[in-house]
C-alpha positions as a Python dict, from the first residue, in 0.01 Angstrom:
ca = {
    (1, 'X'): (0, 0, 0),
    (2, 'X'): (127, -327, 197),
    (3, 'X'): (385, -496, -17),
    (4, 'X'): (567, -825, -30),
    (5, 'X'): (898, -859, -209),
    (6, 'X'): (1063, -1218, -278),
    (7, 'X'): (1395, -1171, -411),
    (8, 'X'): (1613, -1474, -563),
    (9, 'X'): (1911, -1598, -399),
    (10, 'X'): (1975, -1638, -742),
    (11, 'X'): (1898, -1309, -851),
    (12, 'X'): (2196, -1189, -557),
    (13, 'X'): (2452, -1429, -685),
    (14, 'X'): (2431, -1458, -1089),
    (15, 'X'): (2426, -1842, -1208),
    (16, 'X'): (2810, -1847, -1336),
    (17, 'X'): (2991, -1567, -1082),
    (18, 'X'): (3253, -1719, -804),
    (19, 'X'): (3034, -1685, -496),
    (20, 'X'): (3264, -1389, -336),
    (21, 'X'): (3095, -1154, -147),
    (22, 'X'): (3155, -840, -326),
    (23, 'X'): (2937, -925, -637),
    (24, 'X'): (2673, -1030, -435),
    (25, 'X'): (2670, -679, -235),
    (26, 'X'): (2672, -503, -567),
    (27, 'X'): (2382, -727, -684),
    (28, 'X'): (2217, -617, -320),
    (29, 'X'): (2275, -272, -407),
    (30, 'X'): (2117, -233, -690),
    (31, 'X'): (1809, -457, -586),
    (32, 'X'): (1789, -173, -286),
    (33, 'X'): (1766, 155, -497),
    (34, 'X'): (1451, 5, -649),
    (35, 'X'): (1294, -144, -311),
    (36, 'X'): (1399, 186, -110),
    (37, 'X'): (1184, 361, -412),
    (38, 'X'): (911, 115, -321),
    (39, 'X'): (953, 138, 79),
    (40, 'X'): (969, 540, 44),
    (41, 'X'): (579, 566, -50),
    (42, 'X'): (459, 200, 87),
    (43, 'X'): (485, -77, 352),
    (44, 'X'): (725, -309, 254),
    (45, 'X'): (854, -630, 360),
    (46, 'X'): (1139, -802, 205),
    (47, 'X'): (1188, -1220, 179),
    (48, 'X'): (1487, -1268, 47),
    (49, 'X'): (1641, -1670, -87),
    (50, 'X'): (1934, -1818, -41),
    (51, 'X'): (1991, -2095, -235),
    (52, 'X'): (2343, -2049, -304),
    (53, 'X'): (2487, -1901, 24),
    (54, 'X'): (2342, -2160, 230),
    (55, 'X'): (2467, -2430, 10),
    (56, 'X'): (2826, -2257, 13),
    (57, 'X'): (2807, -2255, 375),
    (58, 'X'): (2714, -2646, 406),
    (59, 'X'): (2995, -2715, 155),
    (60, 'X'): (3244, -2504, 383),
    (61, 'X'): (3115, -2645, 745),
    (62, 'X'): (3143, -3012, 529),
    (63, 'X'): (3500, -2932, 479),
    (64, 'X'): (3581, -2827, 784),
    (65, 'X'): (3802, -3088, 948),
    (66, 'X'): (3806, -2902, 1285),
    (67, 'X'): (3416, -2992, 1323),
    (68, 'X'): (3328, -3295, 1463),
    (69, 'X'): (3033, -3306, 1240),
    (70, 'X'): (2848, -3034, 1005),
    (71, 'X'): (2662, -2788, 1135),
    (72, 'X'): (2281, -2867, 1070),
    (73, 'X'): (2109, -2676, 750),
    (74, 'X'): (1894, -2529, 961),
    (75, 'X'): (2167, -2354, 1199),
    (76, 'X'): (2318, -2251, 847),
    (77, 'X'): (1988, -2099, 711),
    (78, 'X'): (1976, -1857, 1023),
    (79, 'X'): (2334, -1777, 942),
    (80, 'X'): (2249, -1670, 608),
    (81, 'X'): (1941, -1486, 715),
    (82, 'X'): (2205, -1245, 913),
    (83, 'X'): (2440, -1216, 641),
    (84, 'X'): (2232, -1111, 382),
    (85, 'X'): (1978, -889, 578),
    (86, 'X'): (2278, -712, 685),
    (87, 'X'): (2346, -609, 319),
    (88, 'X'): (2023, -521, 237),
    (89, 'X'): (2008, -327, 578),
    (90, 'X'): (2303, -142, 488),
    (91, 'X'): (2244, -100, 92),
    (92, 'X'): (1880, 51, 255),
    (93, 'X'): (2047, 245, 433),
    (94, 'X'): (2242, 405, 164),
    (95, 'X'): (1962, 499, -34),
    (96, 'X'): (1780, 682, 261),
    (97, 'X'): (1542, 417, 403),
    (98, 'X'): (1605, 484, 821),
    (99, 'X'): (1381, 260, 963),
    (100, 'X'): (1460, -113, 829),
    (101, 'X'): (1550, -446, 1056),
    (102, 'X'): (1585, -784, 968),
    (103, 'X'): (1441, -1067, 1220),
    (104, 'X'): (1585, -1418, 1198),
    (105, 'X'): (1244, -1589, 1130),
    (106, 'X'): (1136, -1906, 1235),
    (107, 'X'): (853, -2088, 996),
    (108, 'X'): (644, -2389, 1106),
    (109, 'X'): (654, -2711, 890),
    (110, 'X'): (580, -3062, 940),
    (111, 'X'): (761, -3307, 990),
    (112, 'X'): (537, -3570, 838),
    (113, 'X'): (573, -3350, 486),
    (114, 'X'): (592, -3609, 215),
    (115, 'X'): (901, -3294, 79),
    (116, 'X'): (1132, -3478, 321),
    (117, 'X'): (1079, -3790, 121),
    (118, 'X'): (1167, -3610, -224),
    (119, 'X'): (1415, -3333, -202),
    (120, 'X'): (1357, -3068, -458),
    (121, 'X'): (1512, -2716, -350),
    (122, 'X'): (1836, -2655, -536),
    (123, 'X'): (2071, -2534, -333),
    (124, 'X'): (2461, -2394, -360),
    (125, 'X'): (2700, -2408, -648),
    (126, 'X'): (2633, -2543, -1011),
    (127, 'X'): (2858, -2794, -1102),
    (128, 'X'): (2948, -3048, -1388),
    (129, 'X'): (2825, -3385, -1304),
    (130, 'X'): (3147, -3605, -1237),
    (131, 'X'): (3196, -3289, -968),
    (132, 'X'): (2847, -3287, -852),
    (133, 'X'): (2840, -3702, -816),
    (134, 'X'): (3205, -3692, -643),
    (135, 'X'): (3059, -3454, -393),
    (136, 'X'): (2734, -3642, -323),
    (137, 'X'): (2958, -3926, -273),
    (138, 'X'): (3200, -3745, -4),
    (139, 'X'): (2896, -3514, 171),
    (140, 'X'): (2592, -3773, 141),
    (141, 'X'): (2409, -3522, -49),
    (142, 'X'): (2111, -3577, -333),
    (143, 'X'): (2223, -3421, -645),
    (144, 'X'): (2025, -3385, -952),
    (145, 'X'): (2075, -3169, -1300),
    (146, 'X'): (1972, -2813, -1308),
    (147, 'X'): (1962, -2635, -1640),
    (148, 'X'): (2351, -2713, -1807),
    (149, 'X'): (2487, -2828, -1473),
    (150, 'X'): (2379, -3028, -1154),
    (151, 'X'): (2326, -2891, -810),
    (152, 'X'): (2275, -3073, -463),
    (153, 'X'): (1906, -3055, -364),
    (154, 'X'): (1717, -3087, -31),
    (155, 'X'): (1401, -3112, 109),
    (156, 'X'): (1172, -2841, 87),
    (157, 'X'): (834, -2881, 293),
    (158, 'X'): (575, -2647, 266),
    (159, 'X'): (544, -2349, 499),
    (160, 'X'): (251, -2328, 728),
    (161, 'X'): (328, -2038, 997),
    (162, 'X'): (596, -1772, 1035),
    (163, 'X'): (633, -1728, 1420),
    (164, 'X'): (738, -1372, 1367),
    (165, 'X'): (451, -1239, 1182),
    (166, 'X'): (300, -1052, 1457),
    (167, 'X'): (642, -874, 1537),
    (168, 'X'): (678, -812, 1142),
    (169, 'X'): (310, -658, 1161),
    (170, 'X'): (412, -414, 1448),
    (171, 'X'): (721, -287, 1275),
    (172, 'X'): (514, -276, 937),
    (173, 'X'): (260, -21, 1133),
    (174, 'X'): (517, 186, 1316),
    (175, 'X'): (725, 271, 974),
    (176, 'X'): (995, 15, 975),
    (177, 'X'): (1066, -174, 657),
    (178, 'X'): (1109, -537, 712),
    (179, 'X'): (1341, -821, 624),
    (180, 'X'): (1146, -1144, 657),
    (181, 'X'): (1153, -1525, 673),
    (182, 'X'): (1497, -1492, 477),
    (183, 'X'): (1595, -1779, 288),
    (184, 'X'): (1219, -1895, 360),
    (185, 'X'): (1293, -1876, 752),
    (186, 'X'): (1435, -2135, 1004),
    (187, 'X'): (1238, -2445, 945),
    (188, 'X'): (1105, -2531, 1291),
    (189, 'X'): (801, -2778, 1429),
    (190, 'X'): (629, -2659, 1714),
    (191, 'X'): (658, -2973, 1948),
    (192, 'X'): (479, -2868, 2206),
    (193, 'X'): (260, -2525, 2167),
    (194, 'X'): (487, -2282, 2044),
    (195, 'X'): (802, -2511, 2143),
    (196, 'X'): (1018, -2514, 1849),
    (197, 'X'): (1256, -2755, 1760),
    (198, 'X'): (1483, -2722, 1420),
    (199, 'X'): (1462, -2921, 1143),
    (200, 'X'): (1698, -2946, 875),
    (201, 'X'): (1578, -2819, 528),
    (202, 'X'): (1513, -2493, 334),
    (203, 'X'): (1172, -2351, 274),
    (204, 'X'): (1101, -2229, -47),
    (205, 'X'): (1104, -1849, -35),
    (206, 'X'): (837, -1769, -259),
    (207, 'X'): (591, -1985, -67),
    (208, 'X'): (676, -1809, 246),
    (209, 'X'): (645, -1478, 90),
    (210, 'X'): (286, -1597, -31),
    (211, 'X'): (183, -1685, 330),
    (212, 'X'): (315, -1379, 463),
    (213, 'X'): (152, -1187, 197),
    (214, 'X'): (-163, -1302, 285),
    (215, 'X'): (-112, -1332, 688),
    (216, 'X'): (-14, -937, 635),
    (217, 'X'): (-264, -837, 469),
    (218, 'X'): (-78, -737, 161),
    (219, 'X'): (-241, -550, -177),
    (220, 'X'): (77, -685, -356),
    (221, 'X'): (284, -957, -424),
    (222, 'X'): (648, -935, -625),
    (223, 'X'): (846, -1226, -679),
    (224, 'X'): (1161, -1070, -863),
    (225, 'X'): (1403, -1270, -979),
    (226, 'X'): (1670, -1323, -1275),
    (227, 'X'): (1468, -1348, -1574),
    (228, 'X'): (1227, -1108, -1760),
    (229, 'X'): (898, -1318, -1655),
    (230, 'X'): (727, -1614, -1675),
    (231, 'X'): (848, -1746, -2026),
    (232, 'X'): (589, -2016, -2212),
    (233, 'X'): (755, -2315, -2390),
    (234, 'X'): (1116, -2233, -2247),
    (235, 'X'): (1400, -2258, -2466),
    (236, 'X'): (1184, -2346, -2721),
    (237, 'X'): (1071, -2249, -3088),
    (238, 'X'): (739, -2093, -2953),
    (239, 'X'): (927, -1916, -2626),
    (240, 'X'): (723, -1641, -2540),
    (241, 'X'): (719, -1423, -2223),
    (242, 'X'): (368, -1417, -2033),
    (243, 'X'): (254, -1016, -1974),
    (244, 'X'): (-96, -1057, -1806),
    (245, 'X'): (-240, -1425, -1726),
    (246, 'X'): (-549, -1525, -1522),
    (247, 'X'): (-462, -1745, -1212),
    (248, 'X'): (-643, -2009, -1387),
    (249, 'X'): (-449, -1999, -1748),
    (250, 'X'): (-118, -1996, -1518),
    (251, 'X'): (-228, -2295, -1321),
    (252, 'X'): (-320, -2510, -1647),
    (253, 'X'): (29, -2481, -1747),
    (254, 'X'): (363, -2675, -1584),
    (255, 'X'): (670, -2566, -1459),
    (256, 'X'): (1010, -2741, -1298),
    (257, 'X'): (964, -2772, -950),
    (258, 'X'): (1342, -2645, -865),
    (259, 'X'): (1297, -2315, -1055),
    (260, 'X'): (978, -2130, -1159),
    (261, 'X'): (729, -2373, -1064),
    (262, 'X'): (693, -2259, -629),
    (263, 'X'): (726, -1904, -778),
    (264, 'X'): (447, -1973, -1027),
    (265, 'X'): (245, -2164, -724),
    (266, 'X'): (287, -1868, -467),
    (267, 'X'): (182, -1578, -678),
    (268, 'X'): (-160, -1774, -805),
    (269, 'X'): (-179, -1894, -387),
    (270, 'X'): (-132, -1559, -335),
    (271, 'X'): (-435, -1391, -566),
    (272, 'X'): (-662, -1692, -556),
    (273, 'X'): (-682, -1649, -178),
    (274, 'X'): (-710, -1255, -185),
    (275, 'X'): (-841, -1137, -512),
    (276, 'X'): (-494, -926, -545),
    (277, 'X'): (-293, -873, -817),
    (278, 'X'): (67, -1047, -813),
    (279, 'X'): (356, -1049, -991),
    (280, 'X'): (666, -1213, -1136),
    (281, 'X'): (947, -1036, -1307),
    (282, 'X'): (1315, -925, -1319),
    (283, 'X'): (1499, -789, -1018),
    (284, 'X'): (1672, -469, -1284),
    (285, 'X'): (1298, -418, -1384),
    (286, 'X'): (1127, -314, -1026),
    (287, 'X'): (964, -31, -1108),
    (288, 'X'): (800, -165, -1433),
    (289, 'X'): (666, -445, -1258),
    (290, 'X'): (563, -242, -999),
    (291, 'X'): (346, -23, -1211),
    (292, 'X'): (226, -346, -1446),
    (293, 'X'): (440, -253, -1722),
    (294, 'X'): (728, -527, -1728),
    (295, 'X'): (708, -896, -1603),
    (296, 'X'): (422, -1135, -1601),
    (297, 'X'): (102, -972, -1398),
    (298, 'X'): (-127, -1229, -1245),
    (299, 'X'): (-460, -1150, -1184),
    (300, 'X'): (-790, -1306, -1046),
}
C-alpha cells in the first residue's frame, strides 16, 4: 500500500513540556518505531506539523536585537522543515529504514485567500493571557485562547499544489520513504508559471497531507496526533470517542477550527474524493489504527 502519515507538531512537543529539543527527539523516536513498522511493508510518506517550533523560532528571531527585522514565517517554516526531518531521518534510521529523505517543500496558495483576513493556525507556546496580550503587544501578533491558555495565531490559507509532488512520487517508486510538505510546506504563489514567491503563513498540515494523499495516489490516510480519536461532545457529560463514522455523519458535526476541525476536514476530503478509508488517532497507537482497531476510522 501507498500511505500518508500527518503527524502533530503537537504530538512531537507535548502541550505543557519546555520546548527543549531532547523531549521532542524522544517524542520523534518513538513516533519512528511505529512508522519504520509501517514503511518496512508499504510506501510511506510522512507530513509532519510544526506548530510549536515555528512559533518558538518567530519568538527567538523577534528577540533577536542583532536583526534588523524578523525573519519572515515563511523563511522560518523551511527552517523547521530541516530540523525536524532530520530527526525523523535519523530516528528512521535507527530502526532500520535505509532509504528515507526529507525535501523542503514548497505548496501553492493564494494570495487572495480570505485565511489571510482571519488568522486561525495556532502556532508556538501556550501562554496565560496577560503573557500572551503583552507579547501581541511587543511582536504585533494576533493572539486568541486555546484550550486553558492563549496562543498567537496566523493565517492559514488553503493548500492547492505541492511543487514537489512529482519528485516525492519518484522517490515513493524507487523505495525511498519520504518526508513531505513539513509543517504543511513553504507557502509560495506561483507569480509567474512556476515562479514562486514566499508568502508568510503556515499551511495546515493535515490539509496538505489530504492533497498529497490524493495527488499520490494513496489507499490510506493517518492523521496521528495527541489524543485517542475524534471525541463527540468534548469535555462534556456525553464525551464519547468516535470508532467508525461515515464521511457524511463526521461532516454534520462541528469542530474548532485551531484543533481538530482541518484534521476532521482532510480525512473526509480525503475519502470523499477517493472512496478510501482514513483515519484519525493517537501517535502511541499506530499500529491499531493502522489495522482499524484504535482511533476514529472514516469511511465512504
Amino acid at each position: 500500500m501507498r500511505i500518508v502519515v500527518a503527524i502533530g507538531g503537537n504530538a512531537l512537543l507535548r502541550r505543557g513540556e519546555r520546548p527543549d529539543a531532547a523531549p521532542q527527539r524522544r517524542h520523534v523516536a518513538a513516533a519512528a518505531a511505529g512508522l519504520a513498522g509501517l514503511a518496512r511493508e508499504h510506501q510511506v510518506v510522512v507530513v509532519h506539523g510544526n506548530g510549536p517550533q515555528v512559533g518558538l523560532l518567530a519568538l527567538e528571531s523577534g528577540a533577536d536585537p542583532t536583526l534588523s527585522e524578523p525573519y519572515p514565517l515563511a523563511d522560518l517554516v523551511a527552517e523547521s522543515q530541516g530540523l525536524i526531518g532530520l530527526w525523523l531521518q535519523q530516528a528512521l534510521l535507527d530502526e532500520g529504514i535505509g532509504s528515507v529523505v526529507t525535501l523542503v517543500s514548497q505548496t501553492v496558495v493564494d494570495p487572495e485567500d480570505p485565511a489571510f483576513q482571519e488568522p486561525t493556525k495556532f502556532i508556538g507556546q501556550v501562554y496565560d493571557e496577560p503573557t500572551a496580550r503583552s507579547l501581541a503587544d511587543r511582536y504585533g501578533w494576533t493572539v486568541r485562547p486555546d484550550g486553558g491558555g492563549w496562543r498567537r495565531v496566523v493565517a492559514s490559507p488553503a493548500p492547492r499544489d505541492i511543487v514537489e509532488l512529482p519528485v516525492a512520487e519518484r522517490l515513493l517508486d524507487a523505495g525511498v520513504t519520504v518526508v513531505l510538505a513539513g509543517g504543511g510546506g513553504v507557502p509560495v504563489a506561483d507569480r509567474d508559471h512556476r515562479r514562486y514567491q514566499s508568502i508568510d503563513a503556515v499551511v495546515d498540515k493535515d490539509h496538505a497531507a489530504a492533497l498529497a494523499a490524493e495527488a499520490l495516489g494513496a489507499d490510506l490516510l493517518l492523521v496521528l496526533t495527541d489524543v485517542e480519536g475524534v471525541i463527540r461532545d468534548f469535555g462534556g457529560p456525553a464525551e464519547k470517542v468516535l470508532r467508525e463514522v461515515s464521511v457524511a455523519e463526521l461532516s454534520a458535526m462541528r469542530f474548532p477550527a485551531g484543533s481538530m476541525g482541518p484534521k476532521v476536514a482532510a480525512v473526509c476530503a480525503f475519502t470523499r474524493s477517493t472512496g478510501r478509508r482514513s483515519a484519525i488517532g493517537s501517535l502511541d497507537e499506530i499500529n491499531g489504527v493502522l489495522a482499524g482497531t484504535s482511533g476514529t476510522q472514516v469511511r465512504s
